[in-house]
Structure formats: structure tokens, C-alpha cells
DOROVEX-70366 format. One record per residue (C-alpha): residue in one letter; x, y, z. Coordinates in steps of 0.05 Angstrom, whole numbers. Example, Ala and Ser with C-alpha at 12.3 -4.5 7.8 and 13.67 -1.06 7.14 Angstrom:
BEGIN
ATOM  kepa      xx      yy      zz
ATOM     A     246     -90     156
ATOM     S     273     -21     143
END
This chain:
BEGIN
ATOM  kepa      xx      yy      zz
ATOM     X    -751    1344    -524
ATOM     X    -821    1316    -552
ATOM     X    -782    1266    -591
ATOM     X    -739    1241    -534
ATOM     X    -797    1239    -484
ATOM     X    -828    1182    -536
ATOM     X    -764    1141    -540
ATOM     X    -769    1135    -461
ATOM     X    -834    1125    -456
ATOM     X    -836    1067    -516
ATOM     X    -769    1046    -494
ATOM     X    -814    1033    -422
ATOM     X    -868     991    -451
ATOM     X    -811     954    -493
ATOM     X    -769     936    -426
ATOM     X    -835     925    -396
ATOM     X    -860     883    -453
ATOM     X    -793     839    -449
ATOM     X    -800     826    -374
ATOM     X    -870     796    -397
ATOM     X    -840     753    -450
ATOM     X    -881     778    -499
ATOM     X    -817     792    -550
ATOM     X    -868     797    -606
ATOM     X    -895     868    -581
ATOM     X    -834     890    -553
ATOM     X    -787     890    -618
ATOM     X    -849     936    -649
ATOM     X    -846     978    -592
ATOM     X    -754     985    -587
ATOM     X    -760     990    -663
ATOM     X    -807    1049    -662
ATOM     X    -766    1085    -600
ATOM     X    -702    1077    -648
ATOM     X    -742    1114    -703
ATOM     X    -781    1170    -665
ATOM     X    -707    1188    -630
ATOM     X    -632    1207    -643
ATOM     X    -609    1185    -569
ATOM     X    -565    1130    -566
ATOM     X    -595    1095    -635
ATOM     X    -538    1037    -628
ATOM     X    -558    1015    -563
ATOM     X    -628    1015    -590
ATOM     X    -608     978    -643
ATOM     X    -577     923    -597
ATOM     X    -638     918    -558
ATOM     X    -682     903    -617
ATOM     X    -632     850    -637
ATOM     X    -650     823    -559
ATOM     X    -720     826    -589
ATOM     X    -705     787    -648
ATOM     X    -665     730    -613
ATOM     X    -726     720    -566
ATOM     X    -769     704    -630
ATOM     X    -721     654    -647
ATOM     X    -707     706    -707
ATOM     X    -636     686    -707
ATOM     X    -626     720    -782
ATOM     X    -660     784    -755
ATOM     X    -620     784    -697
ATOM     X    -551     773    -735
ATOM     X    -571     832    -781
ATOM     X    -599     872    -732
ATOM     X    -535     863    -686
ATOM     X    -491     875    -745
ATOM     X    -528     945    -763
ATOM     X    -513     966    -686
ATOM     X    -441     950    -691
ATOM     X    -435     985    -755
ATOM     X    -458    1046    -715
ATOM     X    -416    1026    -651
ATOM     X    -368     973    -647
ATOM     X    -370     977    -576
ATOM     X    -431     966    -565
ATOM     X    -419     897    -516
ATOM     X    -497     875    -519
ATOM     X    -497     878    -593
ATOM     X    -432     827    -587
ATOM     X    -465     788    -542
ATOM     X    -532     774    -579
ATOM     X    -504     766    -643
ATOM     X    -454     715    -612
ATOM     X    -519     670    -588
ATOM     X    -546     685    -659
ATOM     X    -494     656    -694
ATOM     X    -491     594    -647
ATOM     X    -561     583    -655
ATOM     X    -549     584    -735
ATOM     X    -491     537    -722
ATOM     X    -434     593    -743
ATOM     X    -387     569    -682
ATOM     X    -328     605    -702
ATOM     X    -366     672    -721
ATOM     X    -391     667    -648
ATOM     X    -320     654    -610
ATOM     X    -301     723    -651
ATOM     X    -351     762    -622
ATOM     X    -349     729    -551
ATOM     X    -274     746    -549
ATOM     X    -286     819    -575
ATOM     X    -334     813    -512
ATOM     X    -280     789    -461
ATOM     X    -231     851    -494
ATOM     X    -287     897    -455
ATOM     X    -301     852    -389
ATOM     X    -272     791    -358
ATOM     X    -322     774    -301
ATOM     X    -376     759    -329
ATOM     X    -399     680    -320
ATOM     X    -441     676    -378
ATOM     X    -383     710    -424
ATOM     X    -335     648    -404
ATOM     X    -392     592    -406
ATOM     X    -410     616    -476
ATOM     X    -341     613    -505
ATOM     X    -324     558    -477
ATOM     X    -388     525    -506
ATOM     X    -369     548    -572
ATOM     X    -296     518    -569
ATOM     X    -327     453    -548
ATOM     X    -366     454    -614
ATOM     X    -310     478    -649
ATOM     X    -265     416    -614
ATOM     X    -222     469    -577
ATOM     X    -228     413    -514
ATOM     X    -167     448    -480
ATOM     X    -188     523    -496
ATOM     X    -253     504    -473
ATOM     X    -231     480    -405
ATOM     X    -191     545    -395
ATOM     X    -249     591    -410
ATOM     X    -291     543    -361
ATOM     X    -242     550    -310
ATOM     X    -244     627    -308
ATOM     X    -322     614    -311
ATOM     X    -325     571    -253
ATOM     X    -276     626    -217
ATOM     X    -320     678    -232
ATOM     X    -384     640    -199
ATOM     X    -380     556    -176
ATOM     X    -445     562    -145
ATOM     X    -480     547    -219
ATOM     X    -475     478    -249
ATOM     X    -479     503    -316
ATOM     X    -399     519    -322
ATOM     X    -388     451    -288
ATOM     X    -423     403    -332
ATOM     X    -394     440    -397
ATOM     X    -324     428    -370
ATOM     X    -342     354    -349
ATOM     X    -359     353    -425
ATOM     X    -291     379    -439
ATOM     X    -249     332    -401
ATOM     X    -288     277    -427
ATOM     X    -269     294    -495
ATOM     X    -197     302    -473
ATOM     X    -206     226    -446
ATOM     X    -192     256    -369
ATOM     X    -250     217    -340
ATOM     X    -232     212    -266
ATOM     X    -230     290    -279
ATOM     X    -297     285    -312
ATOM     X    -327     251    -254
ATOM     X    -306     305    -200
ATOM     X    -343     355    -248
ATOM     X    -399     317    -246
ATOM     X    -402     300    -180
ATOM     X    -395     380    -170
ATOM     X    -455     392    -221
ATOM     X    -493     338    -189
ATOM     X    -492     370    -118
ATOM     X    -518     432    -152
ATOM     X    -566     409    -194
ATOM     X    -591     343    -167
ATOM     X    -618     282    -216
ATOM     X    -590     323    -283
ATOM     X    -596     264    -333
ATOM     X    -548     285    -375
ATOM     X    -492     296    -322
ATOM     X    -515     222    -300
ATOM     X    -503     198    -373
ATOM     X    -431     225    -377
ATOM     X    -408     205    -309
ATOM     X    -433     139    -329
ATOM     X    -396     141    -388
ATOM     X    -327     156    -354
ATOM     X    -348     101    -304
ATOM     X    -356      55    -363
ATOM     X    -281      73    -398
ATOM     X    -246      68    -321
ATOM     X    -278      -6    -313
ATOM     X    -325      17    -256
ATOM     X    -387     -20    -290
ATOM     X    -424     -30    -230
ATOM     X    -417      35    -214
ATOM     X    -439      62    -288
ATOM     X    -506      21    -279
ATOM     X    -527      67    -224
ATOM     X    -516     127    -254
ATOM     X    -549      94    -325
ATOM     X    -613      74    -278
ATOM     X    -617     145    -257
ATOM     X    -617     182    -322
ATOM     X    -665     143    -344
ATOM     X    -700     150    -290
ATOM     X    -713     223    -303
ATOM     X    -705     216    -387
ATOM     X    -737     142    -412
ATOM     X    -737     171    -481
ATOM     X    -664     178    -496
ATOM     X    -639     107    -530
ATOM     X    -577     125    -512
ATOM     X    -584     108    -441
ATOM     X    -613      50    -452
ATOM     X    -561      26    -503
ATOM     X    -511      54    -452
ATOM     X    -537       4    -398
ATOM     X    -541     -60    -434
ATOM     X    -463     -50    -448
ATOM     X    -444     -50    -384
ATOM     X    -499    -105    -373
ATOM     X    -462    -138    -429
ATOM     X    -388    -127    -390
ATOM     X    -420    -159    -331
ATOM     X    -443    -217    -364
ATOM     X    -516    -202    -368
ATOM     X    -527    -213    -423
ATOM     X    -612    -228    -415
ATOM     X    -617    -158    -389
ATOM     X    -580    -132    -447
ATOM     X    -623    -159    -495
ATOM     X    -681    -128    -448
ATOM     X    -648     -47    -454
ATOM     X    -637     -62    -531
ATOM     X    -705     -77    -544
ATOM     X    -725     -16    -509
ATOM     X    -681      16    -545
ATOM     X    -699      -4    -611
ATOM     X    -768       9    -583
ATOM     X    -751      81    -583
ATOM     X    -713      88    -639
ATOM     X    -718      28    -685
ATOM     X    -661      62    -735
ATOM     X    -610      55    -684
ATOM     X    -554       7    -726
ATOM     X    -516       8    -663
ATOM     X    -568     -21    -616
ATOM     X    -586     -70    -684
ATOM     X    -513     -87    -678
ATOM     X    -510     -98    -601
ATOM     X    -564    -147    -612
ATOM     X    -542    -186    -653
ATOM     X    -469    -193    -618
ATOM     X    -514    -220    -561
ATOM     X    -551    -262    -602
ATOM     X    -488    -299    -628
ATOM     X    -458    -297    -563
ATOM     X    -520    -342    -535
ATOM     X    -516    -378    -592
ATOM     X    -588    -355    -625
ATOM     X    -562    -365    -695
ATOM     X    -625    -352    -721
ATOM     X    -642    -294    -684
ATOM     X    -575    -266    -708
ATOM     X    -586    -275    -774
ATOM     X    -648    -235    -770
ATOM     X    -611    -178    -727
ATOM     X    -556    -171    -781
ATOM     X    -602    -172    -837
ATOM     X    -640    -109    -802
ATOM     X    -565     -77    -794
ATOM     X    -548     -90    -877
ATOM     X    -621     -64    -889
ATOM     X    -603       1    -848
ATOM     X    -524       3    -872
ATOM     X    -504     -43    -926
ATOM     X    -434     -16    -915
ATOM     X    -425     -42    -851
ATOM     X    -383    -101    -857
ATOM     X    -383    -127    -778
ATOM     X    -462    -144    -810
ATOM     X    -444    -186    -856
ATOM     X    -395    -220    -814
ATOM     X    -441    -236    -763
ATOM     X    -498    -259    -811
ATOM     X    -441    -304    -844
ATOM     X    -421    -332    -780
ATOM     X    -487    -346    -753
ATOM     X    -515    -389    -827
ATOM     X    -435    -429    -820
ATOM     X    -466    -450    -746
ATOM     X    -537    -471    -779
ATOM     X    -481    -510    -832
ATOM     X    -503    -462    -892
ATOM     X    -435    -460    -919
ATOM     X    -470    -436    -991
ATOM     X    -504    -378    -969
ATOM     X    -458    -350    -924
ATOM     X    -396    -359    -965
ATOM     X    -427    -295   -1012
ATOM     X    -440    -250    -935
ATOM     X    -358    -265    -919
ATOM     X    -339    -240    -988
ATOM     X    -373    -174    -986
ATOM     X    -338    -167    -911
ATOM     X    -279    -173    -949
ATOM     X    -290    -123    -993
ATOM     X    -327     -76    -955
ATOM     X    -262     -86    -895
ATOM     X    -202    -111    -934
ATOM     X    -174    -133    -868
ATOM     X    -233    -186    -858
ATOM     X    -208    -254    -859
ATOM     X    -255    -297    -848
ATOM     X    -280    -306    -926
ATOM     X    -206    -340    -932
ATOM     X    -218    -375    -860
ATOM     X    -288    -403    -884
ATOM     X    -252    -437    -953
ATOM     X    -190    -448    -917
ATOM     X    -231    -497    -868
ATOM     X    -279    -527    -920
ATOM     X    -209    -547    -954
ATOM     X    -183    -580    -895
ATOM     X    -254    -622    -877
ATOM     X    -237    -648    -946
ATOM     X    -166    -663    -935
ATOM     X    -145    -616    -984
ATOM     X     -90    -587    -937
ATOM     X     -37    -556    -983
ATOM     X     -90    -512   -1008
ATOM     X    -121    -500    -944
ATOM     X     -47    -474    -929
ATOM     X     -52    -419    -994
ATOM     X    -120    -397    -963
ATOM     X     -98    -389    -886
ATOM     X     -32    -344    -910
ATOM     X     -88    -307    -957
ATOM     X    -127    -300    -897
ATOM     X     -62    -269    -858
ATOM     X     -46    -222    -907
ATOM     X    -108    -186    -890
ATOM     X    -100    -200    -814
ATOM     X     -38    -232    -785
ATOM     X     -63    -234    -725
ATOM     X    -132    -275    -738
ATOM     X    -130    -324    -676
ATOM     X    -180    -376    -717
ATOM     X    -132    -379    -783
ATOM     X     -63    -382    -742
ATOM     X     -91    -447    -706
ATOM     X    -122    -471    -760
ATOM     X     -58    -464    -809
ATOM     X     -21    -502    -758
ATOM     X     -66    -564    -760
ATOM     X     -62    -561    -837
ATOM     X      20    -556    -833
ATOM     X      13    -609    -785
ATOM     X     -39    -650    -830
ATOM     X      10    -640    -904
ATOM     X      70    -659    -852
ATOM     X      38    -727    -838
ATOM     X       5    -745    -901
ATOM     X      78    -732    -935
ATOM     X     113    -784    -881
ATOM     X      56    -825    -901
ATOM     X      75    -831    -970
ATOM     X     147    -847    -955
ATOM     X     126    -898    -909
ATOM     X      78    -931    -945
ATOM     X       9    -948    -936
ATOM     X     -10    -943    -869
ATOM     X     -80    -913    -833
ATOM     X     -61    -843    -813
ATOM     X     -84    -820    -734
ATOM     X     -84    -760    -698
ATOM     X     -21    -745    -655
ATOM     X     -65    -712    -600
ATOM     X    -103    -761    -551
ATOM     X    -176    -740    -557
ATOM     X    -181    -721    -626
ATOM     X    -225    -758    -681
ATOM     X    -196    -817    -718
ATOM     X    -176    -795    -788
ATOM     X    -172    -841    -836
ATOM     X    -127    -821    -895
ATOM     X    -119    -863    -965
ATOM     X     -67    -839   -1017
ATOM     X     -66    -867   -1080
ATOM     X     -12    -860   -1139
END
């Protein structure tokens, strides 16, 4: 009697101490009641593993959730808890087992379905995820929680005209979310709708300037619609933010080349290589950029390690392949073009260029049998090329 009386009465001040979010006192307080009493200890248990969760004492709450189940395994709370736990902790799989020990005892319960289908979209369960977010969203479709995890889902699963009715859905719920703004962007983006992507982009960061991502997100499609000034403008802000981004670094200096700011590329791509050495679209671009300035020397070296970073860049074989052929040195410009197609046969700049030097070893061979006589260029247009062989 005596003993029981004190579990209710700290059991009281517990619940009473958890509706005033002070979890700090209350797991003294549930602890002590599952001491000073005999009645229902696993229950007790559970709630002290609520307690623990609240503290953002994920351990406790594992351990404490685990003693309760040793004493009951049917104690659902004690599931439950330990489930959130263990997501916290990162333990995704550990979690699903317990949230579908959970669903063995209930089935319509939203948060049940939302949580497991959280954890099967960390877990990359994209289709198990959408079918516990369905049951979710039949359980309650008033809540935009179930909808914008699903709309995560199906975005995954590469169903974006799905992906925008979910987020259209969450959006009437839950006006101005920046992250639902960010996805549907994002599916606007892969359908072609860029115009429409901006929007959404100038919305979430509207309500969230700090993410880069938006901002990075923007000056693609700013890029895809050719403006390219404004592009620059979101990457700088983005870089502003967060000046590791090699993406954003990367982005830049694709723009840079693209408006034909070799130097300015150079710089960008030497930031990238600083960042990621192993990048090889870096060196490309910063060998590109010093063959445009005509510093063959220097960026002969950048194509190499593309080569060897990305065995399928051509361009180091390109680059000698068309110093060859300034020189007139065509038949071993030819060797370095097929070099340069072995790595990619489908290299527009090498395929045209191997043509002119087939062309080039063509003429220069009629040449001979002819005798000597000025070579020109078969196309109207072209530069006069002047061409002396001697025996």
C-alpha cells in the first residue's frame, strides 16, 4: 500500500515534470517510482527510457529500453523509444526491427508508418518506404510530415512528376517549407521545367539563405537558361557560404570558360585541385583555359594527370595530336588522334581533327607523286598552306 501510494504520487510529478519539459527532473523522479514499487516495473522502465531520449541520452535510452523489454517484450513504448534511439545513433536497421515489432501490435498509428518509412529511406528501401508512407498518409493526410517523406521517396525512385504532387500536397499543408521547395525544384529541374524550378529555388531561399545548396541549385538552372551572369552571382553566394563547396568551385569555373575568362578559370580550377587533387574535370579545365592564353608548356603536364586520374580523358593525346599537325607533322598527328580514341571514341574534337590530318598525309603524298607544286586547302575559306617536301 505505502509503497504503491509513492510510485503514483512520483509517477505524478514525473508525468507532470515531462509535460514541463523539464526531462532532467523527471527521469530522477520515474527512476525513483520504479525503485520504491513492484507495480508494473517494465512500463516504468519504458518511461524512464522517454526520459532519457528527451536528454538527448540516446545510449541511456537504448539501455534503458532494452532492460524494459528484457522484462516485457511487449512493452510497445519501450519499442518505440528505443526505435528513435537507435535512429538518432544512426543504427537504421536496428530501428526498422523494432518499428516492425511495433506494427506486429498496432497498425494505425501515423507516427508508427512515418518512422519506418523514414528509416527505409535511410536504409535506401525507396519502394518499402513509399508503402509504409502510403499506409501513413491513409491513416491521417491532414499532416505534411508523411507527404514530404514520400516526395523524398519518389524522388529517389526518379518518379518526379510523382514527387511534385507530394509536394504540392505538403505545400498546401505546410506553406513556404524550404525544403519541400528545394525538392520540387529539383524534380522541376530533371523534367526540363527550369523556369518553373527558379520559382520554387527563389522561395526556399527565401525562407533558408544559408543553405548553398539552393543557391548552387539556382545558378544551374540559371546556367540551362543561358544566364550565365546570374550564375556566377548564386555561386559566389554560395561559395560565400560555404567556400569548400568543390561543386560550386567547379560550376564556376565551367562558366568562366564558357565566357571565355581564361584567366578567371584558371584560378577557379586551381581552388578545385587545391580542395580535390583527384578531380580530373579540374585539371581539364585549367589545361584548357592556359591552351586558350597559348601556354601549350604548362598545360600539357594538367592534361596528363587528367589522363591518369580518368583514363578515358583524351584531350592530353588531342593537345599533342594538334601541336603535331600546326607543324605538319601529320602521320604522327594520326598515331596520337587514334591514341586519343582509344580512351574516347567518341571525342568530337579528335574525330574532326583526325580527319583533317588523313586529309592533310592524303595530299602531301599526291604531292610527292606529282612533283613540286605549292599545296592549298581544298575548302574555300581556309588558310593558305604552304607545303615544301624535300628528298
Amino acid at each position: 500500500g505505502k509503497d504503491y501510494d509513492r510510485f503514483r504520487s512520483l509517477r505524478r510529478v514525473g508525468l507532470a515534470s515531462l509535460a514541463a519539459q523539464d526531462p532532467r527532473e523527471s527521469i530522477g523522479l520515474v527512476k525513483a517510482a520504479s525503485v520504491n514499487t513492484l507495480h508494473d516495473p517494465p512500463g516504468i522502465t519504458a518511461w524512464a527510457g522517454t526520459m532519457s531520449i528527451l536528454r538527448r541520452d540516446c545510449e541511456g535510452a537504448i539501455s534503458t529500453c532494452s532492460e524494459a523489454l528484457r522484462q516485457d517484450d511487449r512493452v510497445v513504448r519501450a519499442l518505440r523509444d528505443r526505435a528513435a534511439a537507435k535512429m538518432e545513433t544512426g543504427d537504421h536497421k536496428g530501428a526498422l526491427e523494432d518499428l516492425l515489432r511495433v506494427q506486429t501490435f498496432r497498425q494505425n498509428v501515423f507516427g508508427d508508418w512515418v518512422a519506418s518509412g523514414e528509416a527505409r529511406l535511410k536504409l535506401k528501401d525507396y519502394v518499402g518506404a513509399v508503402v509504409d508512407l502510403d499506409k501513413a498518409i491513409k491513416v491521417d493526410a491532414r499532416r505534411a510530415l508523411a507527404w514530404r517523406h514520400r516526395a523524398a521517396a519518389r524522388y529517389a525512385l526518379r518518379d518526379y512528376e510523382s514527387t511534385i504532387t507530394d509536394c504540392n500536397e505538403a505545400l498546401r499543408l505546410e506553406p513556404g517549407d524550404p525544403d519541400v521547395h528545394f525538392m520540387r525544384g529539383r524534380s522541376k529541374w530533371e523534367l526540363g521545367d527550369f523556369a518553373g524550378c527558379l520559382v520554387d529555388y527563389d522561395v526556399a531561399i527565401k525562407h533558408d539563405p544559408m543553405r548553398p545548396a539552393s543557391w548552387f541549385e539556382r545558378a544551374e538552372a540559371k546556367i540551362a537558361l543561358g544566364d550565365d551572369e546570374g550564375a556566377v552571382r548564386d555561386l559566389a553566394k554560395a561559395l560565400q557560404i560555404d567556400p569548400s563547396s568543390i561543386q560550386s568551385w567547379v560550376h564556376k569555373a565551367r562558366i568562366m570558360t564558357k565566357m571565355k575568362n581564361w584567366k578567371q578559370a584558371i584560378r577557379d580550377s586551381t581552388r578545385v585541385i587545391m580542395l580535390d587533387p583527384t578531380l580530373a574535370e579540374a585539371w581539364t579545365i585549367r589545361g584548357e583555359s592556359k591552351v586558350m592564353l597559348r601556354d601549350m608548356v604548362s598545360a600539357l603536364p594538367d592534361f596528363e594527370e587528367a589522363a591518369r586520374l580518368d583514363p578515358t580523358c583524351a584531350l592530353p593525346w588531342y593537345y599533342a595530336a594538334k601541336a603535331k599537325f600546326q607543324k605538319g607533322l601529320y602521320i604522327a598527328a594520326i598515331v596520337d588522334c587514334q591514341e586519343a580514341l582509344k580512351a574516347d571514341p567518341k571525342h568530337k574534337r579528335t574525330l574532326v581533327l583526325l580527319e583533317k590530318c588523313r586529309d592533310m598525309e592524303e595530299r602531301l603524298r599526291d604531292h610527292v607523286l606529282e612533283g613540286f607544286k605549292p599545296l592549298t586547302p581544298r575548302r574555300k575559306g581556309q588558310e593558305h598552306l604552304m607545303c615544301l617536301v624535300e628528298d
